[in-house]
DOVO-377002 format. One line per field, with one value per residue: chain; x, y, z of N, C-alpha, C in turn; residue in one letter. Coordinates in nm, 3 decimals. Example, Ala and Ser with C-alpha at 12.3 -4.5 7.8 and 13.67 -1.06 7.14 Angstrom:
DOVO-377002
chain A,A
n_X 1.319,1.285
n_Y -0.569,-0.225
n_Z 0.780,0.708
ca_X 1.230,1.367
ca_Y -0.450,-0.106
ca_Z 0.780,0.714
c_X 1.320,1.290
c_Y -0.330,0.003
c_Z 0.780,0.787
res A,S
end
This chain:
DOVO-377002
chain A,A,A,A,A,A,A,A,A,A,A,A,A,A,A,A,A,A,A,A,A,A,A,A,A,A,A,A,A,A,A,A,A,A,A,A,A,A,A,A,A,A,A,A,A,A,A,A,A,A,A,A,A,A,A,A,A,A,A,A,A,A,A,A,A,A,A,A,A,A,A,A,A,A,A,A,A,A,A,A,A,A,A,A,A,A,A,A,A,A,A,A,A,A,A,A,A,A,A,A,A,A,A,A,A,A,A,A,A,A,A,A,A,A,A,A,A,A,A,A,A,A,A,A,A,A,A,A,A,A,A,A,A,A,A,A,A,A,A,A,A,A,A,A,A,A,A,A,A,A,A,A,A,A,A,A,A,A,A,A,A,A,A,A,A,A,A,A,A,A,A,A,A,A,A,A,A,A,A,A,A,A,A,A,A,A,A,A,A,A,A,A,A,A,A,A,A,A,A,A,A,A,A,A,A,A,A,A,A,A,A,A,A,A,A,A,A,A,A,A,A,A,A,A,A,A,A,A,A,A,A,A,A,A,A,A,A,A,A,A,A,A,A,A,A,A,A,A,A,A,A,A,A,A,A,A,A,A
n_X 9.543,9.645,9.625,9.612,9.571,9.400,9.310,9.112,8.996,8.687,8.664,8.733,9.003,9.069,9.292,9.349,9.513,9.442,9.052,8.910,9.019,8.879,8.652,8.539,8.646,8.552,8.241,8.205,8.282,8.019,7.843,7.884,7.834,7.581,7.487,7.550,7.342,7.099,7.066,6.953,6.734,6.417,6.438,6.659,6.804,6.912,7.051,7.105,7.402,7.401,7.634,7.903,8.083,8.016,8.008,8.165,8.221,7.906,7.881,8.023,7.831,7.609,7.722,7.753,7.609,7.571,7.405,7.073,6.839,6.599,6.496,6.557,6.552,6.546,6.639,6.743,6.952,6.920,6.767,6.710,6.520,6.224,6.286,6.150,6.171,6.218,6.378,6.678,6.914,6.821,6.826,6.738,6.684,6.959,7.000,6.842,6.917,7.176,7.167,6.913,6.707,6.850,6.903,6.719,6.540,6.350,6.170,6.193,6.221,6.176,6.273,6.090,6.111,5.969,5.748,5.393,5.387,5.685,5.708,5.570,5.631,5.878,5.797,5.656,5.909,6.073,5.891,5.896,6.133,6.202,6.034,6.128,6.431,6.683,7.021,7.216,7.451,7.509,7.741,7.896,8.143,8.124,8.314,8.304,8.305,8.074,7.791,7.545,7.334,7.425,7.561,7.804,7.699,7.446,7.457,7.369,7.459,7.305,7.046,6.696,6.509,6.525,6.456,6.484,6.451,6.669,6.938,7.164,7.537,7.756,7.978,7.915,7.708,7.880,8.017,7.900,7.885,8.171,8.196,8.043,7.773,7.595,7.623,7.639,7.735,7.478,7.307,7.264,7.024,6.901,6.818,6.713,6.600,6.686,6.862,6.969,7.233,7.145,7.000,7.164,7.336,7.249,7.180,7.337,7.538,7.834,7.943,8.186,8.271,8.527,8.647,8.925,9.117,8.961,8.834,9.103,9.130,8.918,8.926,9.177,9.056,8.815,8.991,9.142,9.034,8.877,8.618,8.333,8.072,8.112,8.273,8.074,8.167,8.294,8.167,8.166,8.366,8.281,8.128,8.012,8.057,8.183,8.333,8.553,8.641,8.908,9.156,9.438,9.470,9.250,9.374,9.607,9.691,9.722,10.008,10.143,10.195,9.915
n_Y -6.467,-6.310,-5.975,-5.757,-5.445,-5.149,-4.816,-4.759,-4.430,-4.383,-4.628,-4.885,-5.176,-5.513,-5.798,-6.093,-6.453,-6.634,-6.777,-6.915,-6.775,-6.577,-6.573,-6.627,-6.407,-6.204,-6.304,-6.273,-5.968,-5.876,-6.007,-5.888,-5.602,-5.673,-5.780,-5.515,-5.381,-5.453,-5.377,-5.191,-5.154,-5.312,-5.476,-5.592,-5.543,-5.686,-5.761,-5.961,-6.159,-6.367,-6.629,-6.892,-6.707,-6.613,-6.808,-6.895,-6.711,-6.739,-6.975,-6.873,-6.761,-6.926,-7.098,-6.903,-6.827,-6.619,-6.410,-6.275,-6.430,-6.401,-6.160,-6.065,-5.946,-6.057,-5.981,-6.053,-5.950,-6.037,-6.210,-6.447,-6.421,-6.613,-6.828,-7.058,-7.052,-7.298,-7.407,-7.528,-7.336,-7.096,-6.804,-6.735,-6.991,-7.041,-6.937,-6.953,-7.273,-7.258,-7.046,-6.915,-7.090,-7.270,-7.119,-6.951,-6.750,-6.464,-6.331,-6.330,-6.209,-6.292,-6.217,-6.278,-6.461,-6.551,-6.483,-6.344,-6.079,-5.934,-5.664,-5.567,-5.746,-5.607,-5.305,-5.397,-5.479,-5.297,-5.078,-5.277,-5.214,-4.963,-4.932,-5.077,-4.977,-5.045,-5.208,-5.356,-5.454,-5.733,-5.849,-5.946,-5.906,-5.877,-6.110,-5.896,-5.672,-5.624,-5.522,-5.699,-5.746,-5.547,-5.499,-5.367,-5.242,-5.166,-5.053,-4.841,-4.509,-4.309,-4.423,-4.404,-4.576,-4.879,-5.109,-5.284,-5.469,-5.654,-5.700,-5.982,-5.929,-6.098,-6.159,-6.203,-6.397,-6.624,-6.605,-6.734,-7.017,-7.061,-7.048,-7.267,-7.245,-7.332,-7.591,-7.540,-7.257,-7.203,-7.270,-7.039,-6.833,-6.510,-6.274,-6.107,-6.054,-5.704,-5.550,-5.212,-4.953,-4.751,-4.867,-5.030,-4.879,-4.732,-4.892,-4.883,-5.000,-5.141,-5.473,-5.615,-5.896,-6.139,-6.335,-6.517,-6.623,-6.524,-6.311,-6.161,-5.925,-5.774,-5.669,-5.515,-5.306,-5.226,-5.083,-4.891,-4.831,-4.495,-4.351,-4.481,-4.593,-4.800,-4.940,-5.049,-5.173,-4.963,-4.754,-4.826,-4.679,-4.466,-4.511,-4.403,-4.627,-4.859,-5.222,-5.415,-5.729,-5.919,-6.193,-6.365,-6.424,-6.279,-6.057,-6.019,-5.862,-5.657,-5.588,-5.613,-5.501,-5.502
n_Z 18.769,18.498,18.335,18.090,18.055,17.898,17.759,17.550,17.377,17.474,17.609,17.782,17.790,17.813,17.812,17.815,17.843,17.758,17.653,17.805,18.069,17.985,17.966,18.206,18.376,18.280,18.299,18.614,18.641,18.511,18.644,18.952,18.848,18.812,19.083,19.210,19.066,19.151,19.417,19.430,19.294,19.128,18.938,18.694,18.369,18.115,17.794,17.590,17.379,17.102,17.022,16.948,17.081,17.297,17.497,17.721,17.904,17.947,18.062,18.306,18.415,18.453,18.615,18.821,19.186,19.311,19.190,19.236,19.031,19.000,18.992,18.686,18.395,18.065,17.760,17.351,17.152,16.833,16.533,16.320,16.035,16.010,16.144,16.392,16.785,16.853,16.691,16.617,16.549,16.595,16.738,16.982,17.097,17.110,17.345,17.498,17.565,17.654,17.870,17.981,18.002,18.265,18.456,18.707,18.584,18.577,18.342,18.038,17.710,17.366,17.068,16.800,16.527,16.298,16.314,16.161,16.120,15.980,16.073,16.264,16.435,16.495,16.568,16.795,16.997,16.972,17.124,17.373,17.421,17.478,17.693,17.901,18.021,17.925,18.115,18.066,17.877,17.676,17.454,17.168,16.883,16.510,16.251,16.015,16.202,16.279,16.506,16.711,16.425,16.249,16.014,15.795,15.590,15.666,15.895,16.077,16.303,16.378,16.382,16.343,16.435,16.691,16.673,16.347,16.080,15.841,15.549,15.539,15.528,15.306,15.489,15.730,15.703,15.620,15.848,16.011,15.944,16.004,16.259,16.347,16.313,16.127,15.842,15.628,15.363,15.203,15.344,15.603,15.658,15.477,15.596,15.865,16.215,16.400,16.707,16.669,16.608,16.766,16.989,17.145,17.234,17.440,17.648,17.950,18.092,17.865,17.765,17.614,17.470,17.296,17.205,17.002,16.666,16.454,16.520,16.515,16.312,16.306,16.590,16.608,16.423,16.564,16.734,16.573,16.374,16.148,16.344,16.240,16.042,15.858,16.015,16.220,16.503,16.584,16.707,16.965,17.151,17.182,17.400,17.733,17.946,17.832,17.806,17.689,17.587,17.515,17.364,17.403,17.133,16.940,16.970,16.872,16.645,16.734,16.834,16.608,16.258,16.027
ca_X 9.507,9.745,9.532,9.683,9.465,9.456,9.187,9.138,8.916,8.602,8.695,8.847,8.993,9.118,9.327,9.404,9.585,9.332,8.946,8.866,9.016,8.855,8.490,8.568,8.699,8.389,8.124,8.258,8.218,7.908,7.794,7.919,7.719,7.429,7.439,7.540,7.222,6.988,7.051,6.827,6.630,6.352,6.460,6.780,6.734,6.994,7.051,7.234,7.417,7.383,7.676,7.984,8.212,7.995,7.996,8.264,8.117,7.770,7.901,8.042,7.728,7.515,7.778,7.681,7.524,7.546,7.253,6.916,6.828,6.429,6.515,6.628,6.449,6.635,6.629,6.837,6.984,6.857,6.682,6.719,6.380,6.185,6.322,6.111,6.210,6.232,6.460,6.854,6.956,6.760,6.931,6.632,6.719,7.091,7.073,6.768,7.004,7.301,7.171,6.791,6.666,6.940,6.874,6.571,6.530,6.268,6.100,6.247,6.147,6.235,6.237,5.946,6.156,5.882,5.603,5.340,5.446,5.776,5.712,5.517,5.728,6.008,5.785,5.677,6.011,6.106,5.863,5.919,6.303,6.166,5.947,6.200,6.494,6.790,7.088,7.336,7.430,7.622,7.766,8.021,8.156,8.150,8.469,8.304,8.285,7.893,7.759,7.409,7.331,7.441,7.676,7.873,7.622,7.298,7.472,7.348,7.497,7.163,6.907,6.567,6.510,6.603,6.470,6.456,6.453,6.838,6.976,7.295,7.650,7.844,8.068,7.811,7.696,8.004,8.091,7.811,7.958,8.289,8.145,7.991,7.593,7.556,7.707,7.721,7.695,7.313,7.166,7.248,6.928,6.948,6.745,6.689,6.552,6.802,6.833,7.014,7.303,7.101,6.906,7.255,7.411,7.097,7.224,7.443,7.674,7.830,8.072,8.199,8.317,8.543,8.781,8.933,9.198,8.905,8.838,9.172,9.131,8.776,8.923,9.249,8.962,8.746,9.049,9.189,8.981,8.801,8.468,8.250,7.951,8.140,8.299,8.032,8.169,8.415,8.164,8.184,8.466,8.242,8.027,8.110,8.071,8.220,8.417,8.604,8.730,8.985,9.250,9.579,9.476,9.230,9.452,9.725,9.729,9.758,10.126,10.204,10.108,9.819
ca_Y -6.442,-6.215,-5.905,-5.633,-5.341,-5.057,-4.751,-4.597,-4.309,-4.414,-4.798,-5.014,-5.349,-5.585,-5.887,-6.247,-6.549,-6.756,-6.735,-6.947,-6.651,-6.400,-6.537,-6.619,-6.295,-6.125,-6.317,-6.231,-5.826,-5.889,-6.066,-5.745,-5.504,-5.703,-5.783,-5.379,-5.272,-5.528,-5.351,-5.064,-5.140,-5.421,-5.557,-5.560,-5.573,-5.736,-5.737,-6.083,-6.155,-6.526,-6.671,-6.916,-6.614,-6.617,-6.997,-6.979,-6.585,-6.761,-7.086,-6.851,-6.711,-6.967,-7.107,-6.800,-6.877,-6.512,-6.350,-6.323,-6.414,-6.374,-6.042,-6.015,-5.969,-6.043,-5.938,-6.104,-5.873,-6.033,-6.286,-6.490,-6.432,-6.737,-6.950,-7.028,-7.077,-7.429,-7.461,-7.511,-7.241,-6.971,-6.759,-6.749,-7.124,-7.085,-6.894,-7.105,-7.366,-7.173,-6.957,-6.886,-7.291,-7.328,-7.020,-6.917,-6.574,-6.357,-6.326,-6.350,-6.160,-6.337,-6.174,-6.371,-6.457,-6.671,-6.382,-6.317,-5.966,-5.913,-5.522,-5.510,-5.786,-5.431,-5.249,-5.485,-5.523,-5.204,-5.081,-5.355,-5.199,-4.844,-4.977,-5.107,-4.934,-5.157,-5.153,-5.413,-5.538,-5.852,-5.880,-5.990,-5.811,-6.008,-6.072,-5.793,-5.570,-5.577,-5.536,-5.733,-5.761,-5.410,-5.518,-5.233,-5.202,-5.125,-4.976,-4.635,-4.487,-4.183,-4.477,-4.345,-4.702,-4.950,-5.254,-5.341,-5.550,-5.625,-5.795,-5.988,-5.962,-6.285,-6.192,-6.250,-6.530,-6.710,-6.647,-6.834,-7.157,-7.066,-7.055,-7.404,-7.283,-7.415,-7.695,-7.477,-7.122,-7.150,-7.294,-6.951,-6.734,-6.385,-6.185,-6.109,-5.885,-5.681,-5.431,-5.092,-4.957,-4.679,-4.951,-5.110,-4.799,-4.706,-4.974,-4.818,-5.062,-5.263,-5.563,-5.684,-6.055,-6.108,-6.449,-6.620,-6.570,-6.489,-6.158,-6.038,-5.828,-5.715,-5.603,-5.387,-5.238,-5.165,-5.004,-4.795,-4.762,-4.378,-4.381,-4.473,-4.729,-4.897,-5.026,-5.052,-5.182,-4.842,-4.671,-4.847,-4.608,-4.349,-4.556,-4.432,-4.740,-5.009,-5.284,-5.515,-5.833,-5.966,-6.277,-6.346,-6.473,-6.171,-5.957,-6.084,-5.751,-5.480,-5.539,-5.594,-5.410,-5.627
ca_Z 18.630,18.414,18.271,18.036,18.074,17.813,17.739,17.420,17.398,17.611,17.614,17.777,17.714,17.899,17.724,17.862,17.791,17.727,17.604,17.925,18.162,17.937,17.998,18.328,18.406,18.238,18.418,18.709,18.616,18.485,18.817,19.042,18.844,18.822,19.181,19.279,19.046,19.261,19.539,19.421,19.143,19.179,18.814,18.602,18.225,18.039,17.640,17.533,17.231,17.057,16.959,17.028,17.175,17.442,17.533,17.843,17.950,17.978,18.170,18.417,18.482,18.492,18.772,18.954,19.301,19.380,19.099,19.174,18.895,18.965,18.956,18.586,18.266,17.962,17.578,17.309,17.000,16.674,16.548,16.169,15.969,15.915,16.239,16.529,16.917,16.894,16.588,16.730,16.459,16.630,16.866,17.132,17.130,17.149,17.483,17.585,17.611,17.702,17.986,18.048,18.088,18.335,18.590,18.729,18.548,18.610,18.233,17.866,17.592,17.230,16.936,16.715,16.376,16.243,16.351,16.049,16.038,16.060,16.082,16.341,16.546,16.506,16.651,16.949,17.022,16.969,17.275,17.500,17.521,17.528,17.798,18.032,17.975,17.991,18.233,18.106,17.727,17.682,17.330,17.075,16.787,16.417,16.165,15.995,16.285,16.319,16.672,16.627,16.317,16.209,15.919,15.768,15.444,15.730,16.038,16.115,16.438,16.442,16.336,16.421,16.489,16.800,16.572,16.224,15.979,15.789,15.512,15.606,15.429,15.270,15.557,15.842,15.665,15.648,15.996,16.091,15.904,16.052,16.401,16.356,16.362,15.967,15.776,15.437,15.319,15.146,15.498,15.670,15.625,15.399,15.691,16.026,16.280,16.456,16.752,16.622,16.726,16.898,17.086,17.180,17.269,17.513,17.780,18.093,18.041,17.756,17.848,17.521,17.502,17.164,17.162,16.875,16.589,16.320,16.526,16.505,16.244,16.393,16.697,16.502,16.286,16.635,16.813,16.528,16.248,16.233,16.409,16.099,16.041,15.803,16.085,16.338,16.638,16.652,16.816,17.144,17.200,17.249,17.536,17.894,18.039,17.795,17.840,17.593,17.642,17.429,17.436,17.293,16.962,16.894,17.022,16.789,16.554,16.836,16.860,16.513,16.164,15.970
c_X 9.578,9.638,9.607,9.523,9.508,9.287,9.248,9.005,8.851,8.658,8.807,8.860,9.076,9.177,9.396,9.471,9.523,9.144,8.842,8.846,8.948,8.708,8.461,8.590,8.536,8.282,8.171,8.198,8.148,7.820,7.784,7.804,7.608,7.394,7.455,7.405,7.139,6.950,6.946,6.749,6.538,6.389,6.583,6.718,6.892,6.983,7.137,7.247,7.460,7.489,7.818,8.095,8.208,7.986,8.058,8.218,7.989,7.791,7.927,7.902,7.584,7.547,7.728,7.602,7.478,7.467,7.172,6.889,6.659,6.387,6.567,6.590,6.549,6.578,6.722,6.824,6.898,6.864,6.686,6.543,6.337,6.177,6.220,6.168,6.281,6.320,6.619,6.900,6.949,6.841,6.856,6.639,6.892,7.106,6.919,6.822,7.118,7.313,7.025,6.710,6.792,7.003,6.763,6.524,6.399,6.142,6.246,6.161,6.213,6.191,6.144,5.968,6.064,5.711,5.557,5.354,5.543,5.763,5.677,5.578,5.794,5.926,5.727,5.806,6.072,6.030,5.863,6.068,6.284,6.087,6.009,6.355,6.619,6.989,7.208,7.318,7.514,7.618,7.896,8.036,8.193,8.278,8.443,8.275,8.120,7.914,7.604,7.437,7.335,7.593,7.699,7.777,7.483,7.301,7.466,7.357,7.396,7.041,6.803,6.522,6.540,6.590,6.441,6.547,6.592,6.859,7.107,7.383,7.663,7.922,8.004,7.771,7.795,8.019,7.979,7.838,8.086,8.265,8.050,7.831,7.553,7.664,7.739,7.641,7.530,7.211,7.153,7.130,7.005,6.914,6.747,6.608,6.689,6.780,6.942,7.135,7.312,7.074,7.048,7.309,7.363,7.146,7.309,7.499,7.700,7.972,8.034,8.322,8.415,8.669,8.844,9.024,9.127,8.855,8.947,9.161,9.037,8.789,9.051,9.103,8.902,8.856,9.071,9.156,8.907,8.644,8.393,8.202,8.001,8.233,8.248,8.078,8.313,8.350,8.108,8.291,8.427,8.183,8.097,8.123,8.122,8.350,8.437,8.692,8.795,9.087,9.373,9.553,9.385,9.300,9.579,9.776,9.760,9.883,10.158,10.131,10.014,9.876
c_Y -6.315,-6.135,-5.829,-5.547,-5.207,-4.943,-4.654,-4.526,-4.367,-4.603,-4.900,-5.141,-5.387,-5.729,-5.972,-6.316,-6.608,-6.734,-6.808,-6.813,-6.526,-6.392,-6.569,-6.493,-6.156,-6.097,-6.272,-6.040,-5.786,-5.916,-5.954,-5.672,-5.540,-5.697,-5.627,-5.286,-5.335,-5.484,-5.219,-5.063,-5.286,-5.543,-5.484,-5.582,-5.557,-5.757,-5.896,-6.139,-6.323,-6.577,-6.774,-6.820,-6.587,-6.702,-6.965,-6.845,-6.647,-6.906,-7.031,-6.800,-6.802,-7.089,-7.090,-6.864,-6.729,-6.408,-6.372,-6.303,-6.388,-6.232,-5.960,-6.033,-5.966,-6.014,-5.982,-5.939,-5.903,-6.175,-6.359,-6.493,-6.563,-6.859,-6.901,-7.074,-7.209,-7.464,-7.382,-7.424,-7.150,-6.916,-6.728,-6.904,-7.127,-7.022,-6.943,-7.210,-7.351,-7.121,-6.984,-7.000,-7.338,-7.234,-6.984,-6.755,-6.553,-6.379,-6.310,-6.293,-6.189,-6.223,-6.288,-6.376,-6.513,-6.587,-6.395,-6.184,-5.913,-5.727,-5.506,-5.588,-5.677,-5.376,-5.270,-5.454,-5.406,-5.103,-5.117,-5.288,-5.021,-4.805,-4.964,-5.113,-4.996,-5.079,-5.207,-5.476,-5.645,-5.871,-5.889,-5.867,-5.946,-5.987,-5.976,-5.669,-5.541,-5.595,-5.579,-5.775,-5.643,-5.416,-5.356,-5.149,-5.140,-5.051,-4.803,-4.572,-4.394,-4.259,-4.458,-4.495,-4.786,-5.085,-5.265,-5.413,-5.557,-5.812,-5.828,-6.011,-6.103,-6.277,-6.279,-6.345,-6.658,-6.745,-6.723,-6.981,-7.160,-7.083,-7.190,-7.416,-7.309,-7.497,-7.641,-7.305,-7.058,-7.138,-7.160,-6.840,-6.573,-6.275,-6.221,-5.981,-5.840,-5.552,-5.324,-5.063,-4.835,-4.782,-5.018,-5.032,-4.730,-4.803,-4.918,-4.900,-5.150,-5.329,-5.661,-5.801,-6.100,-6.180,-6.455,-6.561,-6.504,-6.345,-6.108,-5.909,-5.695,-5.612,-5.513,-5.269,-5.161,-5.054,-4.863,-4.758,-4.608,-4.474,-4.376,-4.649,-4.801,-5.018,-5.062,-5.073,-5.015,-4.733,-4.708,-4.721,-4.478,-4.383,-4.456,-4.503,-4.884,-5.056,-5.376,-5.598,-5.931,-6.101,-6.274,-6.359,-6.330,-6.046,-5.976,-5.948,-5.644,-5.486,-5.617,-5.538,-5.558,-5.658
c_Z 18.581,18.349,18.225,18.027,17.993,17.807,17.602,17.402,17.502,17.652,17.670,17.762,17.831,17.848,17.808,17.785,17.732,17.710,17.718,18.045,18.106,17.983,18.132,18.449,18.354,18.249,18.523,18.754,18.600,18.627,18.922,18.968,18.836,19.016,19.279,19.196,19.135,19.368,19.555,19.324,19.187,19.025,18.713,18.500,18.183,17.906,17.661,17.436,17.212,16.977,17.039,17.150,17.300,17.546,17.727,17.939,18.016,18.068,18.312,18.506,18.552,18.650,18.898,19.103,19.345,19.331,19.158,19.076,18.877,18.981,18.812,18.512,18.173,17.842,17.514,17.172,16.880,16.676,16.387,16.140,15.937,16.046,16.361,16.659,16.886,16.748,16.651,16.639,16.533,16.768,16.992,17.143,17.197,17.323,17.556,17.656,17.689,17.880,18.078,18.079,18.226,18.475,18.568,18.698,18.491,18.481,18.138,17.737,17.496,17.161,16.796,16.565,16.272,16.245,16.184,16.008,16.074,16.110,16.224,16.509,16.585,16.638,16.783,17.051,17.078,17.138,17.379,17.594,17.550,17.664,17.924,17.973,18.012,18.047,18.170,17.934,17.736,17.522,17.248,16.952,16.658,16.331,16.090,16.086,16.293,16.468,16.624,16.513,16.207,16.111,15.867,15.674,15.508,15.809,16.030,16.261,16.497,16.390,16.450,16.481,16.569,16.764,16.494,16.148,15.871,15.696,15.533,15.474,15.414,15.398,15.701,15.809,15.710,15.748,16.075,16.052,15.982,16.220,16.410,16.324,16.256,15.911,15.661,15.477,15.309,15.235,15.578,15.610,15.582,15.535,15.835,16.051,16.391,16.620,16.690,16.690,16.842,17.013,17.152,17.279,17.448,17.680,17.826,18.087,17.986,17.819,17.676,17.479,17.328,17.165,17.059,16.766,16.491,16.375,16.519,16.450,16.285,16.504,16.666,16.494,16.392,16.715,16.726,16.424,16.253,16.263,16.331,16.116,15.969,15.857,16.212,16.451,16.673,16.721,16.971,17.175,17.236,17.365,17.659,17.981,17.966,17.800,17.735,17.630,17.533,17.533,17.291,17.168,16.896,16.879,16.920,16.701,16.572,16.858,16.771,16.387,16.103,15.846
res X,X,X,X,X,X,X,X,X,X,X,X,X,X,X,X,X,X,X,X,X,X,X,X,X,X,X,X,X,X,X,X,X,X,X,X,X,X,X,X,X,X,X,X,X,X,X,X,X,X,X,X,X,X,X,X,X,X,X,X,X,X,X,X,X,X,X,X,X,X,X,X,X,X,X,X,X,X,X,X,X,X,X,X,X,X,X,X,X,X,X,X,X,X,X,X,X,X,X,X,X,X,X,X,X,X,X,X,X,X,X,X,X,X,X,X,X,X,X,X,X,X,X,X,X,X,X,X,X,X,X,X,X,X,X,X,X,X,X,X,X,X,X,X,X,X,X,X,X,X,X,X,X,X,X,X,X,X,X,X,X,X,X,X,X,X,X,X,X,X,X,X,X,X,X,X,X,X,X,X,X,X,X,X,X,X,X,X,X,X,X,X,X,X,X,X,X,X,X,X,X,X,X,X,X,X,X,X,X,X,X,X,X,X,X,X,X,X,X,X,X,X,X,X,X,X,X,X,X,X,X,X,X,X,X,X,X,X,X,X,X,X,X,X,X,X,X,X,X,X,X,X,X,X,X,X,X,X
end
């Protein structure tokens, strides 16, 4: 497998041929540090982010033979207001299906989009990750550079907050039609619940997964835009433990101007 390997400020990347070898290559890294925290901790705690980019990432894992996985508590990012578990929209469904119905892991904590108050879902949510302080994030970055659901118009890099409540751009919208999970524009819900991108930041290590020609721009914008919320995902580059995983087609704008 061919890897170009690059670091800018804290970050590195790592860029493939193909969006197969990238999530291939990802689980894999993922797998190692889960199975080198196991060896001293009685429970990993994993963050995981809901969307196609992670499709071939989350096949490799659920591959895996070499996880205990009844050692691993998971948490997903964010959550569309309004949807419950059992509706295929919802992103505690998409990695229901994806991942956590299809290894034997430990416990699952959803985010409760459909709760009667969304406030107090926040702050549920919000203690469960203050609770058990997580080790490992797994997430994408969107064509507007959100991490989560931390569009440019909400993202606060000193939010006192680790979850609340967010209304989503037209761009985030969209990219949920463009990513297949709605048939039109109006079906994608206005709201969600989100984790922060303190609460993101908070995990010992981020491994960020980020295929496809419609991130190019996304992943430009994350390498070399300044470090500002209006382009959330630019401050992975401060992490000291993150990882970005790019492929040729995202990668498409780092060796030419946009």
């Amino acid at each position: 497998m061919e890897i170009e390997q690059n670091k800018i400020e804290q970050l590195q990347i790592r860029t493939y041929e193909s969006r197969e070898q990238l999530g291939q290559d990802a689980g894999e890294m993922v797998s190692k540090k889960i199975q080198e925290l196991q060896r001293h901790k009685d429970y990993v705690y994993i963050i995981f982010a809901s969307a196609p980019s992670q499709n071939e990432f989350l096949e490799t894992l659920v591959k895996d033979t070499i996880i205990d996985w009844e050692k691993v508590v998971a948490f997903h990012m964010d959550e569309y207001i309004g949807l419950d578990l059992a509706h295929p929209q919802s992103f505690g469904y998409f990695l229901k299906e994806n991942l956590f119905d299809k290894v034997p892991i430990h416990d699952v904590h959803y985010i409760q989009g459909d709760s009667g108050n969304i406030e107090r879902e926040c702050e549920r949510y919000e203690q469960l990750l203050r609770t058990h302080p997580v080790d490992i994030v797994c997430m994408g970055i969107g064509e507007n550079t959100h991490i989560a659901f931390n569009d440019p118009h909400v993202a606060d890099f000193n939010d006192p907050y680790w979850v609340k409540i967010v209304d989503l751009d037209d761009k985030s919208r969209q990219q949920q039609v463009n990513d297949g999970c709605f048939n039109s524009f109006d079906e994608v819900p206005t709201h969600a619940i989100t984790l922060t991108v303190p609460a993101l930041l908070q995990g010992k290590f981020l491994y960020c997964m980020v295929p496809g020609e419609n991130k190019a721009k996304a992943v430009y914008q994350t390498l070399y835009e300044g470090i500002d919320a209006r382009y959330p995902s630019t401050i992975l580059r401060k992490h000291q433990n993150a990882h970005l995983f790019i492929d040729k087609d995202s990668a498409q704008y780092l060796h030419e101007p946009l």
